[in-house]
N, C-alpha and C positions, 0 to 999 in steps of 0.2 A: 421615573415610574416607581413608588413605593411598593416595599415591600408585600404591604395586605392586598396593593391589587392583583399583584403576580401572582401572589396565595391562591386566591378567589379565582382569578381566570384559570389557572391550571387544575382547580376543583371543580371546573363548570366543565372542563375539555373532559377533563378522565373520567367524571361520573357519567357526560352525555354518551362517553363513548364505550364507557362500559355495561353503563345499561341497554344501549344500542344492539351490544353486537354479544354480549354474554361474555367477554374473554377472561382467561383466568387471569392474563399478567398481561400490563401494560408497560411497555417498551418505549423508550422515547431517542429518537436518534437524530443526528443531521440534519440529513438529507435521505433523501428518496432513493438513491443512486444506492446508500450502505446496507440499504435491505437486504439485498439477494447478499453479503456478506456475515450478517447477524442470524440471518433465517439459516444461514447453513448451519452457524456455531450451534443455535438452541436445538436446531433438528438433532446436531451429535448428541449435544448434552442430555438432550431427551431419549434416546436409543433403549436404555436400560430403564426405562421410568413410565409411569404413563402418561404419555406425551397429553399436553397441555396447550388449550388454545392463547395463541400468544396474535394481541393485537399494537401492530408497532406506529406509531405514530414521529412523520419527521417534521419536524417546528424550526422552521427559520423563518423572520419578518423584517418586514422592514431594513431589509437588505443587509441585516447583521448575521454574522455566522450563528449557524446551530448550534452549534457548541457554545457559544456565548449566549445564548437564548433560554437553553436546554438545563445550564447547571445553575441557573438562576434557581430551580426547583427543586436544589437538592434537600433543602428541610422536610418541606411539603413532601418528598417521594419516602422518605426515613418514617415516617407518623403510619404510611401504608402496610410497615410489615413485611416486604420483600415480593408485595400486589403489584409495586410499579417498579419499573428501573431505568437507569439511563445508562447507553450506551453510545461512547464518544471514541474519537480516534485522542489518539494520548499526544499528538506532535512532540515537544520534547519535556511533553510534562512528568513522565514515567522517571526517566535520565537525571531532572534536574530535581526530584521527589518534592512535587506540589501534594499540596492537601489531600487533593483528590484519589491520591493514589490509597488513601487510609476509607476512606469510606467506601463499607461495603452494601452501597445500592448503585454505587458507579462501576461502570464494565469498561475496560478498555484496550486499547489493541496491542501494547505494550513496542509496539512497531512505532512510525509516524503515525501512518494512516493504515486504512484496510487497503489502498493502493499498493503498499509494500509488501503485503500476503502473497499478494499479483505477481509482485516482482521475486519470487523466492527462485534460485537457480535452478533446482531441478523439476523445479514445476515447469520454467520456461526449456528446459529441453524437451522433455514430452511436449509442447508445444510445436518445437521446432519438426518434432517428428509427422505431425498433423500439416505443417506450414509448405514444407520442403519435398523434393524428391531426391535431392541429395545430401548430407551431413555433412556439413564444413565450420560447425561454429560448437563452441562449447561453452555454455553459459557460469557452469563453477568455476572453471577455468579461467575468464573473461572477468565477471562479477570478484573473483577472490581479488583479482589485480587489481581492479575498479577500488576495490574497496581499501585498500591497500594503503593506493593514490589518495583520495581524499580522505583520508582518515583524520589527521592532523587540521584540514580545512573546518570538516563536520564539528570537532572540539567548539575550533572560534564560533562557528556558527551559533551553535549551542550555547556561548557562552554570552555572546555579544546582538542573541536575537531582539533586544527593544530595538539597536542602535542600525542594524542590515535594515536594508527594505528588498536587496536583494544578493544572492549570490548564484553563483551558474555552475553546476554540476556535470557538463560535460563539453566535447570539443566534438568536430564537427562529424557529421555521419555520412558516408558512402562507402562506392562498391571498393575506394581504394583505402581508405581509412581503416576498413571494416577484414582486410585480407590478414589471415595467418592469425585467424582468432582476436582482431580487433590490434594486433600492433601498434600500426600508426595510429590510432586512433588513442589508444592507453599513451602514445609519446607525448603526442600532443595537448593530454588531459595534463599531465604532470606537470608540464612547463605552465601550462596555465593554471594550475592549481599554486606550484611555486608562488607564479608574480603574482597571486592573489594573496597569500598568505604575508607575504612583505607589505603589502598593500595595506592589511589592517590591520599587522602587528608594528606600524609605522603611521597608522591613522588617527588606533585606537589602545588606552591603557589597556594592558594583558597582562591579567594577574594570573601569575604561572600555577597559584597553589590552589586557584579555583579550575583552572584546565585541568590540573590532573587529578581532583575529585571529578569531574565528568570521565577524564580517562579511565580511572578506574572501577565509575562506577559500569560503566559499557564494557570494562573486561576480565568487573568479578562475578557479576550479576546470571546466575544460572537460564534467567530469561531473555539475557539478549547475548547475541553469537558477534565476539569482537572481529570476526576472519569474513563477515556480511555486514559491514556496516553502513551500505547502502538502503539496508531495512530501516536506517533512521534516519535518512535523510526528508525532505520533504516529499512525499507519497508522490504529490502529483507529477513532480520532476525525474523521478525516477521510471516513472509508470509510461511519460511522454518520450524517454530514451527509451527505454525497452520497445516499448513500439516502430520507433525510428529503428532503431534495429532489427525488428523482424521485417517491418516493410520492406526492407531494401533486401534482406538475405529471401523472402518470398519473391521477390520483382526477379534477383541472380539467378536462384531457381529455375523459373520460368523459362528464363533468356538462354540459360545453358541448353534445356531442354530444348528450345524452339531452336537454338543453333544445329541439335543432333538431329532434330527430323528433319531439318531442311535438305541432309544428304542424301534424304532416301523420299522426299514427296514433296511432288511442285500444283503447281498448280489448283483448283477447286481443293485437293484432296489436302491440301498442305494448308491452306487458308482457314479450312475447319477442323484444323488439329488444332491451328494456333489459336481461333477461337474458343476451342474446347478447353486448351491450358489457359487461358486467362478465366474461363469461367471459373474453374477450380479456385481461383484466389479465393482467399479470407477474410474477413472482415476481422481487420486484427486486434480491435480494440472489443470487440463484441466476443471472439476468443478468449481475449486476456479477463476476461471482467465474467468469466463461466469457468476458471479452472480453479476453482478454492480447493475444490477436492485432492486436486495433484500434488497442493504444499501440505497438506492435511495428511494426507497417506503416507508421506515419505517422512512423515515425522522431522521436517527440515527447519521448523521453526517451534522450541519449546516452549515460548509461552503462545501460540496457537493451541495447542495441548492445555495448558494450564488454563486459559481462557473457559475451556470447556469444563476441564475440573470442576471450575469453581461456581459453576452455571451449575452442576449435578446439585448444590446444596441447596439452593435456590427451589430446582425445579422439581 
């Protein structure tokens, strides 16, 4: 695909669709999915300002990612004046300081993904407080060790992403793995993180003095938090643990509770208690993907803040 037709079609999208709908700034994102994440950021950043109609558009074809689709435009979005923008998830382009991170009509999440906004620890306790009837799990707690553990893995990852097609982020999840704050669960993450790490520092050259420029840049860098380095892991893997984690501590929940009314109601009356506590579940992914606000408020992640900042100059 030459350059001047990508030009031209991207001038036929943004003109049709600004003369369309009147918007003052065009947005260009992903996917569909990162809207209700972007629309939260421009609503802060607009708070103080008079808010501006912001039309977003998410461009992925031909079964290529959005982000590889998306920054194809970044000449054509530069000639706009700061009328159109793109906004991508950074995977580990932020860490490894790609191009993009110097061009200011690119927005990015400075995380992996907006998945790991999701994943902020004391967003997911407020969560828990919504999920549970009882408190038995601590998420900074849990998440600081998590991150701990793979710390060292995340480096290779980072360093070695052309040559992985895959690596795995966690061990296995239930009600016994999951006791005393994820215990056995963080044991058995570690010993599999271990034989992982032999595995491709014995597969593949590992140049020590390019690991610990990624080391330090994830633990001088004001915008990423080295004690949550699960915020940079691959968004979606993180997002698909966290979930497995509340599923199962919602299901305990439950079962505790249905254990204690059973010693005081049998029969009709006990049947639709227990129907009444299964209706209460969650829909935990539909939860996790509506609380931006909780890691926003707590100020737990400072380039979420800074994201907004820098959106103020703009808007």
């Amino acid at each position: 695909m030459s350059e001047d037709f990508i030009q031209n079609e991207l001038k036929e999208r943004v003109n049709e669709f600004t003369l369309f709908s009147d918007y003052d700034l065009i947005v260009f994102i992903e996917n569909e999915e990162d809207k209700r994440f972007w629309s939260f950021v421009f609503r802060k950043a607009s708070i103080e300002k008079k808010e501006k109609k912001i039309g977003f558009i998410s461009y992925s074809k031909s079964g290529s990612q959005g982000k590889v689709e998306i920054l194809k435009y970044a000449n054509f979005l530069a000639e706009h004046s700061g009328k159109a923008l793109i906004c991508v998830d950074s995977d580990f382009d932020y860490i490894t300081n790609h191009p993009l991170n110097s061009n200011p009509y690119i927005f990015q999440t400075y995380t992996y993904s907006v998945e790991n906004y999701i994943c902020c620890a004391k967003s997911l306790n407020h969560i828990l407080k919504e999920l549970l009837f009882i408190d038995n799990f601590d998420f900074e707690l849990f998440l600081a060790k998590y991150s701990a553990i793979i710390f060292e893995l995340l480096l290779l990852d980072i360093f070695l992403k052309s040559e992985i097609t895959h690596i795995d982020y966690k061990s296995k999840v239930d009600k016994k793995t999951l006791e005393n704050n994820g215990e056995f669960f963080l044991k058995e993450l570690e010993l599999k993180v271990r034989n992982k790490i032999n595995e491709l520092r014995t597969k593949f050259p590992i140049l020590v003095i390019e690991i610990d420029k990624i080391k330090n840049k994830i633990m001088s860098d004001a915008l990423l938090k080295d004690d949550f380095v699960h915020l940079y892991i691959n968004g979606h893997k993180i997002f698909e643990l966290v979930e497995e984690i509340l599923k199962n501590l919602q299901n305990e929940s439950i079962e505790i509770k249905i254990d204690d009314i059973r010693s005081r109601l049998s029969g009709q009356q006990l049947k639709d208690k227990i129907k009444e506590l299964n209706n209460k579940k969650l829909d935990i992914k539909t939860v996790l993907k509506s609380r931006f606000d909780n890691c926003y408020n707590e100020g737990y992640c400072p380039s979420f803040h800074y994201i907004i900042e820098k959106l103020k100059y703009i808007l």
